[in-house]
mmCIF file of the N, C-alpha and C atoms, coordinates in Angstrom:
data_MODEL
# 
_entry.id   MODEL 
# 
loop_
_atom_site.group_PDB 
_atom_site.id 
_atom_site.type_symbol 
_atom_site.label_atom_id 
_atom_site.label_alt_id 
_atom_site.label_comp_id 
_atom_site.label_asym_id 
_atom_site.label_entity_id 
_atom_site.label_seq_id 
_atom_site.pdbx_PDB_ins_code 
_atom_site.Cartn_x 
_atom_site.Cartn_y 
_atom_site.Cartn_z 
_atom_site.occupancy 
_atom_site.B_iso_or_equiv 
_atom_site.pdbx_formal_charge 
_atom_site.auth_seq_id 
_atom_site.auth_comp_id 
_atom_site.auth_asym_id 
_atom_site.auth_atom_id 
_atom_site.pdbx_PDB_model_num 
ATOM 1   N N  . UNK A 1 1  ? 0.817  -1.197 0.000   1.00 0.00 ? 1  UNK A N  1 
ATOM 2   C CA . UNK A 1 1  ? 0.000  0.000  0.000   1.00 0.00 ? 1  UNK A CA 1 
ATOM 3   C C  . UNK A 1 1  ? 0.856  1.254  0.000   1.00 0.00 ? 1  UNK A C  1 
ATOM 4   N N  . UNK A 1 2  ? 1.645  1.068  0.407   1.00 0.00 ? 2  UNK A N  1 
ATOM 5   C CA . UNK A 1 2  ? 3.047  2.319  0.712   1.00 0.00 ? 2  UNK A CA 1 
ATOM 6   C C  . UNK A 1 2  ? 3.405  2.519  -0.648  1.00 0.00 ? 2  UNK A C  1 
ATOM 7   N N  . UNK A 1 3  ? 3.916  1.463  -1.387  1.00 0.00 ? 3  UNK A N  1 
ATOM 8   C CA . UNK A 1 3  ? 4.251  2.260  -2.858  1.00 0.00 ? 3  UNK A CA 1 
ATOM 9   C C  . UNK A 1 3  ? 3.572  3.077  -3.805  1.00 0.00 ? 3  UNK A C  1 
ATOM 10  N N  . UNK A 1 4  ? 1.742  2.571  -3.369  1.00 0.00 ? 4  UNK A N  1 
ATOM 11  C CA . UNK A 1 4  ? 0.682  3.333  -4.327  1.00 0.00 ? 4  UNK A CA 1 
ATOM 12  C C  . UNK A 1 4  ? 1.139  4.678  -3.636  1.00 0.00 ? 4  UNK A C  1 
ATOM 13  N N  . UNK A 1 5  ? 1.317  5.073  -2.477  1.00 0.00 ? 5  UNK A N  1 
ATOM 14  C CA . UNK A 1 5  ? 1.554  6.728  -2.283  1.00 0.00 ? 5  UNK A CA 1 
ATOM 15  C C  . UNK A 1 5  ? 2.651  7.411  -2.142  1.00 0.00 ? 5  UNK A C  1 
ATOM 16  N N  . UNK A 1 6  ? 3.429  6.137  -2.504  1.00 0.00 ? 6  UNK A N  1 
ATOM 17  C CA . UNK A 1 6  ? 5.180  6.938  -3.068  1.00 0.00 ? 6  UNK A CA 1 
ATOM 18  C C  . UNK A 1 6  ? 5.342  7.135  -4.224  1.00 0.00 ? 6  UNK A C  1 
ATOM 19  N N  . UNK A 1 7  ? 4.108  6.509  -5.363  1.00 0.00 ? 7  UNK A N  1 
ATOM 20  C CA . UNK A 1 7  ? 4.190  6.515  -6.604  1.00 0.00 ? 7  UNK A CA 1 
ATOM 21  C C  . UNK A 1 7  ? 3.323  8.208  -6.609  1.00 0.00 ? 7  UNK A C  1 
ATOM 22  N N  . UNK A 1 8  ? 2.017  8.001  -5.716  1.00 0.00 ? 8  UNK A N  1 
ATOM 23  C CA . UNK A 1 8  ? 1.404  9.113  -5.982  1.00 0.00 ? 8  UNK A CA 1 
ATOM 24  C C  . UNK A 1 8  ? 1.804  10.039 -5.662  1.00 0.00 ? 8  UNK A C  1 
ATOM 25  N N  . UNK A 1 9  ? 3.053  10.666 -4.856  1.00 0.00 ? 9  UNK A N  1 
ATOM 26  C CA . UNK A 1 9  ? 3.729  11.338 -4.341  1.00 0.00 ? 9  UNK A CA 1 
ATOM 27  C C  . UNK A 1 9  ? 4.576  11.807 -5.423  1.00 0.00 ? 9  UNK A C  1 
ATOM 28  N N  . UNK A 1 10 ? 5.114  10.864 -5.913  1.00 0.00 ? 10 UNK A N  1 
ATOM 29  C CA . UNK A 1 10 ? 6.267  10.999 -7.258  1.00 0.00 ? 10 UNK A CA 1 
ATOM 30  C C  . UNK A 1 10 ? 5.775  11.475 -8.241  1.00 0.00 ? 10 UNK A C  1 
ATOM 31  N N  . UNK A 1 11 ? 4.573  10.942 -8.545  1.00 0.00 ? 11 UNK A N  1 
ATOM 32  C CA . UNK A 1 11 ? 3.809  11.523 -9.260  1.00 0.00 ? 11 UNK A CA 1 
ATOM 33  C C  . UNK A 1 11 ? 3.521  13.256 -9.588  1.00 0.00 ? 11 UNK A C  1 
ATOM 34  N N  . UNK A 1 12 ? 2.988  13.396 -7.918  1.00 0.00 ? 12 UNK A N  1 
ATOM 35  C CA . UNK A 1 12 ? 2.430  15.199 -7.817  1.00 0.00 ? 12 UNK A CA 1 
ATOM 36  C C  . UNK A 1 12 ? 4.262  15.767 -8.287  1.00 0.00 ? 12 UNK A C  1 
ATOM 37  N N  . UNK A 1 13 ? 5.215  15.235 -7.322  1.00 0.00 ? 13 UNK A N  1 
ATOM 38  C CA . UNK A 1 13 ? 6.043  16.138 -7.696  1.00 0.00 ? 13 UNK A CA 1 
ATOM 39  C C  . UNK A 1 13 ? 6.622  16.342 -8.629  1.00 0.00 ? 13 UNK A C  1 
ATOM 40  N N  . UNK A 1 14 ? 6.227  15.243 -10.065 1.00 0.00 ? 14 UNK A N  1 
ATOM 41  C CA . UNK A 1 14 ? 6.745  15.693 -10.861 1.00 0.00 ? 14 UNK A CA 1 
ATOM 42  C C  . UNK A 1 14 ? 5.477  16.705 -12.078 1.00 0.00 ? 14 UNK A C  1 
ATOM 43  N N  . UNK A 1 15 ? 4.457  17.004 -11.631 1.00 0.00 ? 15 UNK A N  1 
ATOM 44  C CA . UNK A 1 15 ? 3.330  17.213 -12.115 1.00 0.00 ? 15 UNK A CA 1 
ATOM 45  C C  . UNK A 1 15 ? 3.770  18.690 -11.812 1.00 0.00 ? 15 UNK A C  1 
ATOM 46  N N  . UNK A 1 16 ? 3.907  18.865 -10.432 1.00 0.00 ? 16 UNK A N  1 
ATOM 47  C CA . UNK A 1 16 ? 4.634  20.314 -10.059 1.00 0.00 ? 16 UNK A CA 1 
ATOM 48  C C  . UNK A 1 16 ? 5.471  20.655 -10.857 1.00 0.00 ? 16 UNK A C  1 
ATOM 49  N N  . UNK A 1 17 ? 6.403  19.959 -10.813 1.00 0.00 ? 17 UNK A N  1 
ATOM 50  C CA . UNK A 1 17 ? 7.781  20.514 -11.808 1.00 0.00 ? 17 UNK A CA 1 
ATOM 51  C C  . UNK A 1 17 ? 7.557  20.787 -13.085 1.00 0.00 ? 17 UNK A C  1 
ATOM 52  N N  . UNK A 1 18 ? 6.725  19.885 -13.744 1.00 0.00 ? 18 UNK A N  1 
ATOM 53  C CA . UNK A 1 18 ? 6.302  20.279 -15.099 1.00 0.00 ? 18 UNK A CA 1 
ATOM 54  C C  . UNK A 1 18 ? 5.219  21.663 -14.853 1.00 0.00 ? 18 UNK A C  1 
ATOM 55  N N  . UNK A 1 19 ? 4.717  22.242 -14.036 1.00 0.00 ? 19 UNK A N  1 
ATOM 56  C CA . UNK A 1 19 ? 3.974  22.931 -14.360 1.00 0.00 ? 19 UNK A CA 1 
ATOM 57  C C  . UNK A 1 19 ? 4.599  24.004 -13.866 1.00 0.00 ? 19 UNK A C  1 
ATOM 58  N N  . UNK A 1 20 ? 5.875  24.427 -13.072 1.00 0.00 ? 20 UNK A N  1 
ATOM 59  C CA . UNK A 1 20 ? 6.868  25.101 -12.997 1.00 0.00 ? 20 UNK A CA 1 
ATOM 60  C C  . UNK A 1 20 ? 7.702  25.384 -14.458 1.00 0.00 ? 20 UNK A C  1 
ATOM 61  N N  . UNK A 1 21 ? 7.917  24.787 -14.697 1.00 0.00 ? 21 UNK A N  1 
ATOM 62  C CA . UNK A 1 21 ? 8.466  25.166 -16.044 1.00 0.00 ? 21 UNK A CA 1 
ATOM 63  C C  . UNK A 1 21 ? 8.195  25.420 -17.180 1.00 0.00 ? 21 UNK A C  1 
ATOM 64  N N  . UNK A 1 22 ? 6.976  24.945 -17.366 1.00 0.00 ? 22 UNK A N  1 
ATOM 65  C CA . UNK A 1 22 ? 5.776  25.768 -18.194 1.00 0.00 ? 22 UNK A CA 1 
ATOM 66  C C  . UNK A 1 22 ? 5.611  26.936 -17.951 1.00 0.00 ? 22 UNK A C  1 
ATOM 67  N N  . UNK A 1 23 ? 5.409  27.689 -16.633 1.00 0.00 ? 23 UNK A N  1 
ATOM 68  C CA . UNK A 1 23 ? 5.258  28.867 -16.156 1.00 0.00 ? 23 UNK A CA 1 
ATOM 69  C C  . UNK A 1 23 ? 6.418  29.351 -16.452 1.00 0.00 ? 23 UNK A C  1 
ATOM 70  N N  . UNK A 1 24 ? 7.848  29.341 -16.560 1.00 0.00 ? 24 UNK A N  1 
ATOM 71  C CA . UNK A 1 24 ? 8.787  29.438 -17.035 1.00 0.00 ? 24 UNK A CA 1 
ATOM 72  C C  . UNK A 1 24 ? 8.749  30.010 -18.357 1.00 0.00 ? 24 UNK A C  1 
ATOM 73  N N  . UNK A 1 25 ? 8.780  28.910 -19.058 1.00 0.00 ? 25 UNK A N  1 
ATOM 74  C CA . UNK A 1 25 ? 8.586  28.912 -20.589 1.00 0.00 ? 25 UNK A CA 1 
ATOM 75  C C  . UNK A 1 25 ? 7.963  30.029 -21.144 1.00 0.00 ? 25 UNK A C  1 
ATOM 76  N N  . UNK A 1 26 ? 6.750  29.716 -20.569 1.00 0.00 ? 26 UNK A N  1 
ATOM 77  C CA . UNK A 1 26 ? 5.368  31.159 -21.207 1.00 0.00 ? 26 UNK A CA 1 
ATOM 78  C C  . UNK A 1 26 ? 5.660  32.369 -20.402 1.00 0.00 ? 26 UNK A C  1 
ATOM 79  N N  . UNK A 1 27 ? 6.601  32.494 -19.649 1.00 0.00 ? 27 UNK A N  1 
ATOM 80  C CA . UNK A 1 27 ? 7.185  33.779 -18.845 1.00 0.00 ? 27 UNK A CA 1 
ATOM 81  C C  . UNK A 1 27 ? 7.960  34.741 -19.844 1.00 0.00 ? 27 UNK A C  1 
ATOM 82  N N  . UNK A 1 28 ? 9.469  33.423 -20.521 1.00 0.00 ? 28 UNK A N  1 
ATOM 83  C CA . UNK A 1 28 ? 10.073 33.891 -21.312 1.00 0.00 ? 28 UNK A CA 1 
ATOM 84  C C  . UNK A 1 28 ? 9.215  34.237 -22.525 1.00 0.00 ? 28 UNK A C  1 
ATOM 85  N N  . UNK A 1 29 ? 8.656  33.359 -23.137 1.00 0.00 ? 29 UNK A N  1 
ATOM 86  C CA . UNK A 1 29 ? 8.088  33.134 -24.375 1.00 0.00 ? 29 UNK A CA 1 
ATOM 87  C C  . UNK A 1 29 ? 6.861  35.065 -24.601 1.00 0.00 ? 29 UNK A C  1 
ATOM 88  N N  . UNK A 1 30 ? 6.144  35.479 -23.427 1.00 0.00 ? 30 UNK A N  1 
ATOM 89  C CA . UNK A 1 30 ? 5.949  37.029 -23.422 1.00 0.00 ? 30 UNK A CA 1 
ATOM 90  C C  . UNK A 1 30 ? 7.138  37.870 -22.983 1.00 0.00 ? 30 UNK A C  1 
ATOM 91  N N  . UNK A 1 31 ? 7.905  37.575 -22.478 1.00 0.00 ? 31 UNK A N  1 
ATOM 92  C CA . UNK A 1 31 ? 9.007  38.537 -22.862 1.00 0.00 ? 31 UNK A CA 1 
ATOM 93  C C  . UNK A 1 31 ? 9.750  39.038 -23.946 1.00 0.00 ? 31 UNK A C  1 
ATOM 94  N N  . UNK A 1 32 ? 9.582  37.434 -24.640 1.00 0.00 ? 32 UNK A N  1 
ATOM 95  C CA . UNK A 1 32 ? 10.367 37.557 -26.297 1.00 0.00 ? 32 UNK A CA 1 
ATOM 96  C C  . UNK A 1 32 ? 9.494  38.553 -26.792 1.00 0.00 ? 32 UNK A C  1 
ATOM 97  N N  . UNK A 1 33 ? 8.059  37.943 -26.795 1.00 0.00 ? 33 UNK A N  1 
ATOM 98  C CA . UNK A 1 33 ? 6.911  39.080 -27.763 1.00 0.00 ? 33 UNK A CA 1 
ATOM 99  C C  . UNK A 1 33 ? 6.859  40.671 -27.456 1.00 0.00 ? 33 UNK A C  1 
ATOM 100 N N  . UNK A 1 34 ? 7.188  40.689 -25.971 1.00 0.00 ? 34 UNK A N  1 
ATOM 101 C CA . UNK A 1 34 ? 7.269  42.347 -25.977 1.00 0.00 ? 34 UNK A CA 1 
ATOM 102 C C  . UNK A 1 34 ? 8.729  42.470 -26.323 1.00 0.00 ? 34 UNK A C  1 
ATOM 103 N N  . UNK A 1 35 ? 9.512  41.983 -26.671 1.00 0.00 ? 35 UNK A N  1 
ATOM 104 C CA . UNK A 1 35 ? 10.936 42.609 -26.756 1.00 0.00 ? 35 UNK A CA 1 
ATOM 105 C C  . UNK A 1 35 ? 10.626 42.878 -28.267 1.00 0.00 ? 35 UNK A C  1 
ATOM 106 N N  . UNK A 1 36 ? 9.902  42.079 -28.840 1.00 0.00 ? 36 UNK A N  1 
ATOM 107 C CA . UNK A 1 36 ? 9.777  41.769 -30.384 1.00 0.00 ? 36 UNK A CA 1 
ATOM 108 C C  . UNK A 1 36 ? 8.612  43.285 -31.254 1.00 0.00 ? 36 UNK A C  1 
ATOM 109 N N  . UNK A 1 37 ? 7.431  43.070 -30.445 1.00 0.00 ? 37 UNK A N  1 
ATOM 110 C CA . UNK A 1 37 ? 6.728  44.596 -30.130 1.00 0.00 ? 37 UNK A CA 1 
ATOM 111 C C  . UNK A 1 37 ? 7.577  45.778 -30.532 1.00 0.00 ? 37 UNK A C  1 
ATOM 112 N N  . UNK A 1 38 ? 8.405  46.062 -29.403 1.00 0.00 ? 38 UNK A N  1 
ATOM 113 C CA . UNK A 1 38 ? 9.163  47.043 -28.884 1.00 0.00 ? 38 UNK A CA 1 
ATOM 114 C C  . UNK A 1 38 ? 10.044 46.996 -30.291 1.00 0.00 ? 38 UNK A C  1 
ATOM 115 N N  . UNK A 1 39 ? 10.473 46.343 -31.106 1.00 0.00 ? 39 UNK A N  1 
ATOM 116 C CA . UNK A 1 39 ? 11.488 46.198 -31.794 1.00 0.00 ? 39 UNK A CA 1 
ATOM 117 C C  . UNK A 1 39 ? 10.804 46.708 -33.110 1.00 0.00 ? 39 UNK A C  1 
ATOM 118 N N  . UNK A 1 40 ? 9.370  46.065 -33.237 1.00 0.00 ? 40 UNK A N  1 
ATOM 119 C CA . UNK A 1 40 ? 8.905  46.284 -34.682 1.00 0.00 ? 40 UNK A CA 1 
ATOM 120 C C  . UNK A 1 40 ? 8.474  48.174 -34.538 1.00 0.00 ? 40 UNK A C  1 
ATOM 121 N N  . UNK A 1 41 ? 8.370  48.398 -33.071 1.00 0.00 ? 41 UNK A N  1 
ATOM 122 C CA . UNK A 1 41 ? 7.262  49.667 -33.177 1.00 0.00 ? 41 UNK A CA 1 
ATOM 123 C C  . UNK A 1 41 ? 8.746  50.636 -33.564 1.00 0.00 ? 41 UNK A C  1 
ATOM 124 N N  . UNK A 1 42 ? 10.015 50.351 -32.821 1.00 0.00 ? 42 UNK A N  1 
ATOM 125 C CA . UNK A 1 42 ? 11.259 51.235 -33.485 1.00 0.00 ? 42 UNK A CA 1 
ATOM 126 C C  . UNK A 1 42 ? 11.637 51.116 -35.054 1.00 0.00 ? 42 UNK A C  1 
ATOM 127 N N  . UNK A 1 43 ? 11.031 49.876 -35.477 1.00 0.00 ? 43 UNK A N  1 
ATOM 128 C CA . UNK A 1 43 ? 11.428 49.985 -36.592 1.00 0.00 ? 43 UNK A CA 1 
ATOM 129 C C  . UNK A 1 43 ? 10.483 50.884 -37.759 1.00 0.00 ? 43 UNK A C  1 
ATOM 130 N N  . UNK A 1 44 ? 8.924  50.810 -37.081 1.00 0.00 ? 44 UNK A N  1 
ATOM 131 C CA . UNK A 1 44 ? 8.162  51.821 -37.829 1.00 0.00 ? 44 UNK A CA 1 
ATOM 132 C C  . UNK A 1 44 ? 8.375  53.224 -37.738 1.00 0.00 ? 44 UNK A C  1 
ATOM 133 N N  . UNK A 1 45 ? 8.799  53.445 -36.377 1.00 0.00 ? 45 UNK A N  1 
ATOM 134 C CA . UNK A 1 45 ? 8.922  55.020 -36.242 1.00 0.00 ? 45 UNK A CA 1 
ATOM 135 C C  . UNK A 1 45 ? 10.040 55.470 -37.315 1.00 0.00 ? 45 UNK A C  1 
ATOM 136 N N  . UNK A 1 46 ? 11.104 54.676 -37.033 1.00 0.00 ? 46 UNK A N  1 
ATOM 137 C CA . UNK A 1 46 ? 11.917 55.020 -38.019 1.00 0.00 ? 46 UNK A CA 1 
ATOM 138 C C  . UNK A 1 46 ? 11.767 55.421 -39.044 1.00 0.00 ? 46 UNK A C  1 
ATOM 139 N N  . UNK A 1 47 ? 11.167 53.951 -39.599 1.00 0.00 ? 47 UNK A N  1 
ATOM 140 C CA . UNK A 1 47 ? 10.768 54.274 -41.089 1.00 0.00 ? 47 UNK A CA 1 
ATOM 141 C C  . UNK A 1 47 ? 9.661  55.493 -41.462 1.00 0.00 ? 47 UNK A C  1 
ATOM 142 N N  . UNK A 1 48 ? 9.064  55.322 -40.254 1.00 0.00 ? 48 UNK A N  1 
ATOM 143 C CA . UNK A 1 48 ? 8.186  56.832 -40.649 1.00 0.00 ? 48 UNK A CA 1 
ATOM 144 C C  . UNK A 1 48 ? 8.608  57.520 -40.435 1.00 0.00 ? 48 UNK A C  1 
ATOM 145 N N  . UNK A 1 49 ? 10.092 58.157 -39.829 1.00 0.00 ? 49 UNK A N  1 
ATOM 146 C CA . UNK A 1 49 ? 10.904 59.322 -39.644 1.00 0.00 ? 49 UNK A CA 1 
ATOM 147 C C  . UNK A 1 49 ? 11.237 59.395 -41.012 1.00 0.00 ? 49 UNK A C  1 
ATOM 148 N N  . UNK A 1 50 ? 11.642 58.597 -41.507 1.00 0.00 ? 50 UNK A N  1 
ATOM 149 C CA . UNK A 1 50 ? 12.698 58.530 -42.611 1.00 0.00 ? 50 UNK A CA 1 
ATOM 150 C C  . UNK A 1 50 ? 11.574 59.010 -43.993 1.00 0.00 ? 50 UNK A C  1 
ATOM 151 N N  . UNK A 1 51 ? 10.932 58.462 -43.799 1.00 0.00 ? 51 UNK A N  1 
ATOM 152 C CA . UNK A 1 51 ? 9.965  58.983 -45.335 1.00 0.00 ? 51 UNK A CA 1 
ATOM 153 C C  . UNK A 1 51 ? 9.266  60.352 -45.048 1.00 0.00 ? 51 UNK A C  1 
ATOM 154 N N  . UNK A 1 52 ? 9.106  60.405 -43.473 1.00 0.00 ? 52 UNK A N  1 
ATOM 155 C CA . UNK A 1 52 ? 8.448  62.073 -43.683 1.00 0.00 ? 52 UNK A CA 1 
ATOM 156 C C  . UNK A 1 52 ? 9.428  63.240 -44.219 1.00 0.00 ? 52 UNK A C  1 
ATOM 157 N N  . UNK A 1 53 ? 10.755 62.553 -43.626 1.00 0.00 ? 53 UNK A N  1 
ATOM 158 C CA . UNK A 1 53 ? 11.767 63.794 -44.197 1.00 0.00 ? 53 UNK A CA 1 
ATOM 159 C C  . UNK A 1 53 ? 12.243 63.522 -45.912 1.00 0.00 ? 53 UNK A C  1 
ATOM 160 N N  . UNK A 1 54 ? 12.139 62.553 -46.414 1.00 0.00 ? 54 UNK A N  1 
ATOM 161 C CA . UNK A 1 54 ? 12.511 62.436 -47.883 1.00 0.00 ? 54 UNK A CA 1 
ATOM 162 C C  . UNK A 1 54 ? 11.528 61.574 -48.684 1.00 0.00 ? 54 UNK A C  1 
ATOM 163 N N  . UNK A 1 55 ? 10.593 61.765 -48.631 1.00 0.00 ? 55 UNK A N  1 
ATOM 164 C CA . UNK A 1 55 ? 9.862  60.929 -49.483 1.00 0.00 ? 55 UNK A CA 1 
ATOM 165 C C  . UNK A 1 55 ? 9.663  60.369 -51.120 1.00 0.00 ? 55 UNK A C  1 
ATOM 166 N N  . UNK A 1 56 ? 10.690 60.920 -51.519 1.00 0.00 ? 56 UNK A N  1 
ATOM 167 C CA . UNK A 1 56 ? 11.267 61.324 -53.172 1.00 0.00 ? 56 UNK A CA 1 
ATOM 168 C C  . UNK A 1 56 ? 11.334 59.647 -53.659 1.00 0.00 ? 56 UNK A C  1 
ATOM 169 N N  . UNK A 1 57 ? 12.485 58.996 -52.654 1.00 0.00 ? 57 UNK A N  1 
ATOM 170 C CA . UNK A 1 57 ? 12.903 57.875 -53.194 1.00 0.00 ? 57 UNK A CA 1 
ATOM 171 C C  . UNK A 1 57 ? 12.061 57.107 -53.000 1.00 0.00 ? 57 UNK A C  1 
ATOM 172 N N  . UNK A 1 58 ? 10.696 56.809 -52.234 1.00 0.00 ? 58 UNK A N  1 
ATOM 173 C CA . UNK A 1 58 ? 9.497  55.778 -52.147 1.00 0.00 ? 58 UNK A CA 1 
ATOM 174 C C  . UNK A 1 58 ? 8.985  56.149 -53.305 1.00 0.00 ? 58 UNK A C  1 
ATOM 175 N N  . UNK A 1 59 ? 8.350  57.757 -53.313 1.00 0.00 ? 59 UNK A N  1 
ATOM 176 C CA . UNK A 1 59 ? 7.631  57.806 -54.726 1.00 0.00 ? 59 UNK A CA 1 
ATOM 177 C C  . UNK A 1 59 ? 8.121  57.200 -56.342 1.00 0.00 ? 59 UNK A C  1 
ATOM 178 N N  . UNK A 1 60 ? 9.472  57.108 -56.324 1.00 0.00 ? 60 UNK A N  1 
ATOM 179 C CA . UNK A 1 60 ? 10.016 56.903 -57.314 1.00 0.00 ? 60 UNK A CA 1 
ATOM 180 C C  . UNK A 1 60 ? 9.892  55.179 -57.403 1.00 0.00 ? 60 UNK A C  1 
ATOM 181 N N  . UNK A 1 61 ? 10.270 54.815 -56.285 1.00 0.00 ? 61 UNK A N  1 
ATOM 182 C CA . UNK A 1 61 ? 10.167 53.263 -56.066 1.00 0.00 ? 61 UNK A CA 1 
ATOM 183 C C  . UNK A 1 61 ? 8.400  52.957 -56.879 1.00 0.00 ? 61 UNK A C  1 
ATOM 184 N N  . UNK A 1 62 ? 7.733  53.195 -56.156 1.00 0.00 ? 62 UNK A N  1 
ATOM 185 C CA . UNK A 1 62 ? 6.479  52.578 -56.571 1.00 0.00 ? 62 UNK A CA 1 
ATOM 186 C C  . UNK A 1 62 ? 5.928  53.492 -58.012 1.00 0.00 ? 62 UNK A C  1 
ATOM 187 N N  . UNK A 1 63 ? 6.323  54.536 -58.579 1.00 0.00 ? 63 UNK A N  1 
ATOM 188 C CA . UNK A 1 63 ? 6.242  54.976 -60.006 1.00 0.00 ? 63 UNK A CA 1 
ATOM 189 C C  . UNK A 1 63 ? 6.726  53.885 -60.705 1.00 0.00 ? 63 UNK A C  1 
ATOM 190 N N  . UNK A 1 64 ? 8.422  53.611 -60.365 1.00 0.00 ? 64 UNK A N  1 
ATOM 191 C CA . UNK A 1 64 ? 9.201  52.448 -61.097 1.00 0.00 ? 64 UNK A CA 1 
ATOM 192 C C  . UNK A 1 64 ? 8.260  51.023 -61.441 1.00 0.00 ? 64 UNK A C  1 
ATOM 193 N N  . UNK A 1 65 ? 8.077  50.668 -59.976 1.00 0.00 ? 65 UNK A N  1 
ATOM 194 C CA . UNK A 1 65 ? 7.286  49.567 -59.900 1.00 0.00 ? 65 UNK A CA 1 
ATOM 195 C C  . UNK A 1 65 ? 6.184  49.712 -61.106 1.00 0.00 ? 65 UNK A C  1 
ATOM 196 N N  . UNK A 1 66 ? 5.384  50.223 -60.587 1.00 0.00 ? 66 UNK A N  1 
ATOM 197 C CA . UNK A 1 66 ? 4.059  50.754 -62.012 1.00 0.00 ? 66 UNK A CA 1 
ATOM 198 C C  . UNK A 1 66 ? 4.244  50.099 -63.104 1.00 0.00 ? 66 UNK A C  1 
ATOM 199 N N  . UNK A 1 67 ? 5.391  50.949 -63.432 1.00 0.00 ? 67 UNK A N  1 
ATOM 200 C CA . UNK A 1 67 ? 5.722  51.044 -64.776 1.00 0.00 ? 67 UNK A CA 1 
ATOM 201 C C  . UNK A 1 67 ? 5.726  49.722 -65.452 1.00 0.00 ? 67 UNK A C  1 
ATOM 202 N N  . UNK A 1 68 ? 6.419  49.134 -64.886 1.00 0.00 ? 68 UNK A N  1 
ATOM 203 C CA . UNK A 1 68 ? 7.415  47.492 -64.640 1.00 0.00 ? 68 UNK A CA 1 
ATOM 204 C C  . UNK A 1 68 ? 5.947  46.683 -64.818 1.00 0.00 ? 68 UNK A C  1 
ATOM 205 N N  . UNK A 1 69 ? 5.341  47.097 -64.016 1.00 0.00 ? 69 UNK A N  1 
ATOM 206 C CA . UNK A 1 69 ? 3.717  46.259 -63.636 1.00 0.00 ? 69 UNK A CA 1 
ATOM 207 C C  . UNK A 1 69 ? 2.829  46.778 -65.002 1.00 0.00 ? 69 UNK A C  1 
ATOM 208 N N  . UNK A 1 70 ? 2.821  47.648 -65.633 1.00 0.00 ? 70 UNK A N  1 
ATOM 209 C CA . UNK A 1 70 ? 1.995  47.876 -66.500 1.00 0.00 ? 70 UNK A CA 1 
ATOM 210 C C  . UNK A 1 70 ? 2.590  47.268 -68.094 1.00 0.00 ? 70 UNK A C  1 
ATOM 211 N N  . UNK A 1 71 ? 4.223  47.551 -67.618 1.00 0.00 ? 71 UNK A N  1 
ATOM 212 C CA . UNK A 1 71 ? 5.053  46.869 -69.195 1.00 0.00 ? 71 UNK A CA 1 
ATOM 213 C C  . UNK A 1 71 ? 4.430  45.275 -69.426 1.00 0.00 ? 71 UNK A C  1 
ATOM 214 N N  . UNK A 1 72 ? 4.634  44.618 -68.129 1.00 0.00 ? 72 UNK A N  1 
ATOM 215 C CA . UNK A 1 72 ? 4.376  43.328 -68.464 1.00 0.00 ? 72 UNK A CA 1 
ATOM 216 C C  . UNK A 1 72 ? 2.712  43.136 -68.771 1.00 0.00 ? 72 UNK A C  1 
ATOM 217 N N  . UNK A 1 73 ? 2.156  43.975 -67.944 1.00 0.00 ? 73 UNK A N  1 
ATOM 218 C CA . UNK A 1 73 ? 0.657  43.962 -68.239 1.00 0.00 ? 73 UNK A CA 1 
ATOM 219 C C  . UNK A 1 73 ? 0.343  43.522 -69.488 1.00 0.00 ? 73 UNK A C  1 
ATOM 220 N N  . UNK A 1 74 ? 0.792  44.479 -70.124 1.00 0.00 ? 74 UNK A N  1 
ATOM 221 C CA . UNK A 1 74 ? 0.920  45.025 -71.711 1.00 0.00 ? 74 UNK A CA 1 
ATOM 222 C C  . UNK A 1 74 ? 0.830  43.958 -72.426 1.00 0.00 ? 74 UNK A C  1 
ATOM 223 N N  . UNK A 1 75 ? 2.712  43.162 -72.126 1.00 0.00 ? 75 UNK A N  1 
ATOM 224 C CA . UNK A 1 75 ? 2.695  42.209 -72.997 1.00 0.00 ? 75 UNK A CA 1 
ATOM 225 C C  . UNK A 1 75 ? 2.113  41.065 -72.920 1.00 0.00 ? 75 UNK A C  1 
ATOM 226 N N  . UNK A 1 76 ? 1.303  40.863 -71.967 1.00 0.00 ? 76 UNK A N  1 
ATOM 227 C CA . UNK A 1 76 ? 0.351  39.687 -71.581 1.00 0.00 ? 76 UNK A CA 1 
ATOM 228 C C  . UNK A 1 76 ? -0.483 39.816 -72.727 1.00 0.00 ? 76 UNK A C  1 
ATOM 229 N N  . UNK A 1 77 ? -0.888 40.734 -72.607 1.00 0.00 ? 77 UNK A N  1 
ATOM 230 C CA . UNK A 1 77 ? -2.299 41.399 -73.444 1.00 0.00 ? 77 UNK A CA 1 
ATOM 231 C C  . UNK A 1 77 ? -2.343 41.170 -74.750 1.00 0.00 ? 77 UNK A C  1 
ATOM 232 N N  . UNK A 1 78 ? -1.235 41.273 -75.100 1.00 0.00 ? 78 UNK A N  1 
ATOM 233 C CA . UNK A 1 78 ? -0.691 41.879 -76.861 1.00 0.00 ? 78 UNK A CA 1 
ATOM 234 C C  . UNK A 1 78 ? -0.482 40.362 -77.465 1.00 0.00 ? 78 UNK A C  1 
ATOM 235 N N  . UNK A 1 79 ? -0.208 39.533 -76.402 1.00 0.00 ? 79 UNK A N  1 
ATOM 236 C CA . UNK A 1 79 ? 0.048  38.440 -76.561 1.00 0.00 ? 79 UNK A CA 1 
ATOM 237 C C  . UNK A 1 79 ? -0.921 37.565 -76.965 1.00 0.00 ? 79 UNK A C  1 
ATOM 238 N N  . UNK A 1 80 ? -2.231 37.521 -76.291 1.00 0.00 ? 80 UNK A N  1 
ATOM 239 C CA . UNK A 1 80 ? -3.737 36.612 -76.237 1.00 0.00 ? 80 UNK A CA 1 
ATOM 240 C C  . UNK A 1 80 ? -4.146 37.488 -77.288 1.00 0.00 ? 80 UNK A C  1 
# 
């Protein structure tokens, strides 16, 4: 009868431990996400620093693009 409650004993404590380290885990695991947060929101400000003061080279980017997007358009077209 003694071993059923050394087993059940062994049991809880390892039921504990696993649920210690889970708490662990998902401790780190929201720390990563706010470090990650914190990381994307510097990277927007930035980028929205950066285009409010020069916005020349985006406009040109997505004109370029267009263009590129309408050439091939084209030859799809010309093609059928």
């Amino acid at each position: 009868m003694q071993d059923v409650y050394t087993k059940e004993n062994d049991f809880s404590k390892t039921i504990a431990q696993g649920e210690d380290k889970l708490r662990h885990v998902a401790s780190d695991a929201q720390k990563k996400f706010k470090q990650g947060q914190e990381q994307v929101q510097q990277l927007i400000s930035q980028a929205d620093k950066q285009l409010r003061e020069n916005p020349w080279p985006i406009v040109a980017g997505v004109a370029v693009g267009c263009l590129f997007l309408g050439f091939f358009a084209g030859n799809v077209r010309s093609r059928n």
